[in-house]
N, C-alpha and C positions, 0 to 999 in steps of 0.2 A: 644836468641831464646825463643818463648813465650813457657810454659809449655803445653802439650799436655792435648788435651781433657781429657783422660786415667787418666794421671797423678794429674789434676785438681780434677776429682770426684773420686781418691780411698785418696786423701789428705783431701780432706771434710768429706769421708768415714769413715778415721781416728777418727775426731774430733766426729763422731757419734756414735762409738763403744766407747769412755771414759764415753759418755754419757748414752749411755745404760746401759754397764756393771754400773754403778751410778746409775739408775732406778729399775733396774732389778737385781739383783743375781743369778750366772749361778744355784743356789740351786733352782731357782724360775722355771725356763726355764726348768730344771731335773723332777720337779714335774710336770709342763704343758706335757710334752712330756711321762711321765709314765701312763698320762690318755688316751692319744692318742689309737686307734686303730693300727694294723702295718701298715708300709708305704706300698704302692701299688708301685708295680711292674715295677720301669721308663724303664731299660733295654727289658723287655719281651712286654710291650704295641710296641715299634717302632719292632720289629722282625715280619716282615709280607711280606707278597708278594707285589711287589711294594714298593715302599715308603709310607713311614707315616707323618703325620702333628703335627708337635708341635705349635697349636697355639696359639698366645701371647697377654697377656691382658696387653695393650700396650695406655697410656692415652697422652706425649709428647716424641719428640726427642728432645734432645740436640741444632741437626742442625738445624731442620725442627721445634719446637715449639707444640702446640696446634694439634693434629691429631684428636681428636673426643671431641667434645663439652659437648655429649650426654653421658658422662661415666659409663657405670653401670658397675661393673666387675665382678658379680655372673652373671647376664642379657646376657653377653656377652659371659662368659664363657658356660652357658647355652647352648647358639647360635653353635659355637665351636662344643661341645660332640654331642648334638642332630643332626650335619650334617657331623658326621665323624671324627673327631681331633681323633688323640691317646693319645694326650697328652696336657698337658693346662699348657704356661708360664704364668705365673706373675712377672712383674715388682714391684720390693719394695723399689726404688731408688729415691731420690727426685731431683735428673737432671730431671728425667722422669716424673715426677709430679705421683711418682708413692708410694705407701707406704704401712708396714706389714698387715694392715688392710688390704688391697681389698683382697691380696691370702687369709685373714683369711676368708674373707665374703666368696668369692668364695668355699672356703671346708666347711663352716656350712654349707649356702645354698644347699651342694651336689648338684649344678650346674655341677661338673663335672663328675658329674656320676661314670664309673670306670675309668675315664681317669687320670693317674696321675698327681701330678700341680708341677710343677716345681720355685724355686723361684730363680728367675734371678734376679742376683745383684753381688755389685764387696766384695766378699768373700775374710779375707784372714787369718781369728784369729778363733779357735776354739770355741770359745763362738758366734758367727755368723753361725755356722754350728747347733747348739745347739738351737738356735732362730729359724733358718730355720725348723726345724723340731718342736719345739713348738708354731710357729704360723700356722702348720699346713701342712707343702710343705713335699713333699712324696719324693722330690730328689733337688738338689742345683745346682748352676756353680760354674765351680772355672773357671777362666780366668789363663792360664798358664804362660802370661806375666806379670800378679802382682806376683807372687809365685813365691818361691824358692823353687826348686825340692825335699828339705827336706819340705819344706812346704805343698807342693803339694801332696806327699806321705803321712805325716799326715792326712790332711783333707779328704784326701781319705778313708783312715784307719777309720777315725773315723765315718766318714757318712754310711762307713757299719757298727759299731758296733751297729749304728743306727737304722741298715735296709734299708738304704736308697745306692743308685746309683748315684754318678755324673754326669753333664756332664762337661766333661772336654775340656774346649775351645782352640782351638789353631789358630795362624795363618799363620806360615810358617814350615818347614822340621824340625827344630832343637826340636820347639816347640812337632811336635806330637815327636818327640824321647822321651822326656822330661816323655812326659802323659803316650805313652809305660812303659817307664820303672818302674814309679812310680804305675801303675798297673791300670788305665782305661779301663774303659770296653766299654763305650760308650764318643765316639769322637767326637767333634765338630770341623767343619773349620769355621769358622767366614772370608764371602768375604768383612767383612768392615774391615777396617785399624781402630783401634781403637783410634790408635793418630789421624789419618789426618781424618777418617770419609770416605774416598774413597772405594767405593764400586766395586765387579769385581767378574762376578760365576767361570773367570777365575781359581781363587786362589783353589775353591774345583776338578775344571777339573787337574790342578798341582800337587796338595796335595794325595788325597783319595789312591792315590798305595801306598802310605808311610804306610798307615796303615793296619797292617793285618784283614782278612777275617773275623776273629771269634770277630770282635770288631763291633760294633756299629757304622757306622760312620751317624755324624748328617749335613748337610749345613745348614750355618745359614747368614741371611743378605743377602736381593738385590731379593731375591725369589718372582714373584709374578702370574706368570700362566704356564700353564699347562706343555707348549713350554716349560719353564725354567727347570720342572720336567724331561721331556722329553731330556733336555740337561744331566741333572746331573745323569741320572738312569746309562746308562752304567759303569759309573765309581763307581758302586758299593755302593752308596748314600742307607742307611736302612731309611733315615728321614731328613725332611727339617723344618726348625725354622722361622716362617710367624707372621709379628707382623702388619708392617706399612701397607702392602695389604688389610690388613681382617679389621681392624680399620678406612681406610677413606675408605673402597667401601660403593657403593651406597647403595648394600643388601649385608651386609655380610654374610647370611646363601648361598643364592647364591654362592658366594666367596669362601667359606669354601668348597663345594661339588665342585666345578670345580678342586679344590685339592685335593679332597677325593676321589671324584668318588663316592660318595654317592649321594643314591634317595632322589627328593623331603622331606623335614620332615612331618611325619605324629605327628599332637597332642599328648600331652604327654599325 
């Protein structure tokens, strides 16, 4: 059987962390990160009435290829804060044509305002949580399916001593047990299958009781208007994760506000 998507990109993953830590010394990453201001607030930005928007500076997919030509990721993320986002992903994976620099641009620039930036990638060795916060990301994924629940509690542990908040991905009932126990605050249901790429908002209507009240639950994958919001709110949904919608619409700041429910942008 061929190796899964998943499995493909946290193996490449692999060969990129020997190489880093080779670049880089986590003594280098300590010092970047001691000049930092504190991390912003990932859990308390999504705590709002209604749902909140995490949304994703998002340049290719894996399945789909090429999503916007026109890439700016400060530009974009701009777009994003200025019509409501609470929160601003970055992609820094190269399946995704995606890399550390755009989240750095993105936080010099202060493109994102007070929105915090999250840096989505497949996390799974403490010196990667370490980079996450010294190129500048206010909070990290851990995806629960690459992690061993000793692993998973680590990186947790350590992104607060950080300052920093996960988000902790999951895809089925065993998974959020997993993120519970090991102390998550804010939960992700991811509706795409990460091996097969299958999408379904199904998987967060199934999931979201599994997870207690006082958590954070985030959907992520398949979300793209209002209707879909409108599916997910009763089941308790504090935030949904918007990458591929807001990236090929026609006017993304439009895009953004049909999510938000925010006014027109008035000039900065």
């Amino acid at each position: 059987m061929p190796a899964s998507i998943l499995n493909q990109i946290v193996a490449k993953k692999r060969e990129e962390l020997a190489a880093a830590r080779a670049a880089t010394p986590l003594s280098a990453l300590r010092e970047r990160i001691a000049a930092h201001p504190p991390a912003l607030d990932f859990a308390a930005a999504l705590r709002s009435d209604g749902i909140s928007l995490i949304a994703e500076v998002k340049k290719a997919s894996p399945s789909k290829g090429l999503l916007r030509a026109d890439f700016q990721p400060a530009e974009l993320a701009a777009t994003y804060a200025d019509n409501g986002a609470a929160a601003i992903s970055v992609i820094t994976d190269g399946h995704f044509l995606g890399e550390p620099a755009h989240l750095t641009a993105v936080k010099e620039s202060g493109a994102s305002g007070s929105a915090p930036v999250l840096r989505k990638d497949f996390l799974f060795d403490p010196y990667q949580v370490h980079e996450a916060r010294a190129i500048g990301a206010d909070t990290y994924l851990l995806i629960v399916d690459i992690l061993s629940p000793s692993q998973l509690s680590e990186l947790i542990d350590l992104g607060k001593s950080l300052g920093m908040t996960p988000l902790v991905e999951t895809h089925d009932a065993d998974e959020i047990a997993t993120a519970i126990d090991a102390g998550a605050e804010v939960i992700g249901i991811n509706n795409r299958d990460l091996h097969t790429f299958v999408t379904d908002l199904a998987t967060t209507e199934e999931l979201a009781a599994l997870i207690p009240r006082d958590k954070v639950i985030v959907s992520e994958s398949g979300i793209s208007t209002p209707d879909d919001l409108a599916r997910l709110e009763p089941h308790g949904v504090n935030a949904v994760l918007v990458g591929e919608a807001l990236v090929t619409a026609a006017d993304t700041a439009a895009k953004v506000r049909s999510l938000t429910g925010a006014p027109a942008l008035v000039a900065r």
